[in-house]
VEXBA-936248 format. One record per residue (C-alpha): residue number from 1; x, z, y. Coordinates in steps of 0.02 Angstrom, whole numbers, plus 50000, padded with zeros to 5 digits. Example, Ala and Ser with C-alpha at 12.3 -4.5 7.8 and 13.67 -1.06 7.14 Angstrom:
% VEXBA-936248
pos, X, Z, Y
1, 50615, 50390, 49775
2, 50684, 50357, 49947
***
This chain:
% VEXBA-936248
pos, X, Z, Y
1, 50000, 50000, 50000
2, 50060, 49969, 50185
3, 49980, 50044, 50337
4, 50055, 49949, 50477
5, 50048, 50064, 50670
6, 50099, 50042, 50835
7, 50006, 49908, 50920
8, 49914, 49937, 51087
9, 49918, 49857, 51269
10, 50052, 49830, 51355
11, 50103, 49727, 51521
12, 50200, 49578, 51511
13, 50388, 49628, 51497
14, 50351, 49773, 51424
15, 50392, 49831, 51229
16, 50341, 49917, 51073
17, 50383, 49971, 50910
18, 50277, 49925, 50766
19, 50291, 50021, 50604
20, 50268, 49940, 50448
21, 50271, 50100, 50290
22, 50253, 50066, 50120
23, 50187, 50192, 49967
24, 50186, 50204, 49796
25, 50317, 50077, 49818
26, 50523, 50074, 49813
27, 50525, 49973, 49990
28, 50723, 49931, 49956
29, 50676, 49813, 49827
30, 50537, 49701, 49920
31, 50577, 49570, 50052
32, 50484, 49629, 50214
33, 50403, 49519, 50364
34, 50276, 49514, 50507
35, 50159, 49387, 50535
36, 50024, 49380, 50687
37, 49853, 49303, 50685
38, 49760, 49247, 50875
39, 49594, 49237, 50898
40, 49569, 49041, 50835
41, 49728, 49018, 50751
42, 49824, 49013, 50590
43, 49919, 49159, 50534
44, 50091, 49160, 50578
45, 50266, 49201, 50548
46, 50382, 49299, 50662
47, 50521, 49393, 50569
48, 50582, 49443, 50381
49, 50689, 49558, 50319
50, 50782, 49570, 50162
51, 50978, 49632, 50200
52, 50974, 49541, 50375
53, 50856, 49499, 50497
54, 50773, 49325, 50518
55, 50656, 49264, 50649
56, 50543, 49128, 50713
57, 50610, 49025, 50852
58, 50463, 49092, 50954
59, 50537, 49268, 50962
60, 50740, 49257, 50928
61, 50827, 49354, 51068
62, 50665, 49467, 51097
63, 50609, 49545, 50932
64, 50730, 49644, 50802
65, 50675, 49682, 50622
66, 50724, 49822, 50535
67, 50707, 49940, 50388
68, 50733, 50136, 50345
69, 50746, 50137, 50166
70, 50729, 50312, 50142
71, 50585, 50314, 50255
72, 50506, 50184, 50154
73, 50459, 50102, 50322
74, 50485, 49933, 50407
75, 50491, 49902, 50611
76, 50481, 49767, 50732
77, 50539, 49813, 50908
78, 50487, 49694, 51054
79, 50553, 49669, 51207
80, 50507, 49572, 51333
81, 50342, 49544, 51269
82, 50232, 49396, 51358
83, 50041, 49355, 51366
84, 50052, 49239, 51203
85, 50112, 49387, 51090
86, 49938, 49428, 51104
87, 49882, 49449, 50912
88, 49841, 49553, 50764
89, 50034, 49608, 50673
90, 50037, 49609, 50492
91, 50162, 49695, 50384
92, 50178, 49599, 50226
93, 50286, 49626, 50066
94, 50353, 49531, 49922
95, 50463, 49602, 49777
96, 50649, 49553, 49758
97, 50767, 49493, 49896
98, 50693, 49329, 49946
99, 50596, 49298, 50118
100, 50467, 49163, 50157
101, 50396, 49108, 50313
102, 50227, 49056, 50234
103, 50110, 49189, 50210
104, 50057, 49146, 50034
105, 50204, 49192, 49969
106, 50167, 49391, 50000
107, 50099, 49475, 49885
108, 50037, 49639, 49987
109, 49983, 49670, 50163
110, 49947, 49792, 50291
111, 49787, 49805, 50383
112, 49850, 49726, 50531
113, 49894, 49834, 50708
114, 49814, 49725, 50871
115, 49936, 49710, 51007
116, 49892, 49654, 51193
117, 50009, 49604, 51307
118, 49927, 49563, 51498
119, 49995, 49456, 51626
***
């Protein structure tokens, strides 16, 4: 199970920290991402984690990926955050140590944290 946190509003330029934890679950042995959904659209990717970080080209330089093993928990800090972050985040987890940017390819998700960013 994953119970993603952190989302809320925030101005444009602003930041936050999502949290991504995991139970009932070794975390250390699943490949990790976020993906975000807007109203309308497709679900989509914008970063993985296995032993490194990897990102869409829509948020390199302004979003970092990480993981606390022993805390069983994934994050996604973002910076500079503009108007079309605006989305629902999901935490999403596959086992082993390969990452995918296509969402069918995870085999458990979080319930999603909405994030706002106004202009």
């Amino acid at each position: 199970q994953l119970q993603a946190s952190g989302g809320g509003l925030v101005q444009a330029g602003g930041s936050l920290r999502l949290s991504c934890a995991a139970s009932g679950r070794t975390f250390s042995n699943y490949a990790a991402a976020w993906f975000r959904q807007a109203p309308g659209k497709e679900r989509e990717f914008v970063a993985a984690i296995t032993w490194s970080g990897y990102y869409a080209d829509s948020v390199k330089g302004r979003v970092t990926i990480s993981r606390d093993n022993a805390k069983n928990t994934v994050y996604l800090q973002m910076n500079s955050l503009k108007p079309e972050d605006t989305a629902v985040y999901y935490c999403a987890a596959r086992y082993g140590g390969v990452w995918y940017d296509r969402p069918d390819m995870y085999d458990y998700w979080g319930q999603g944290t909405e994030v706002t960013v106004s202009s």
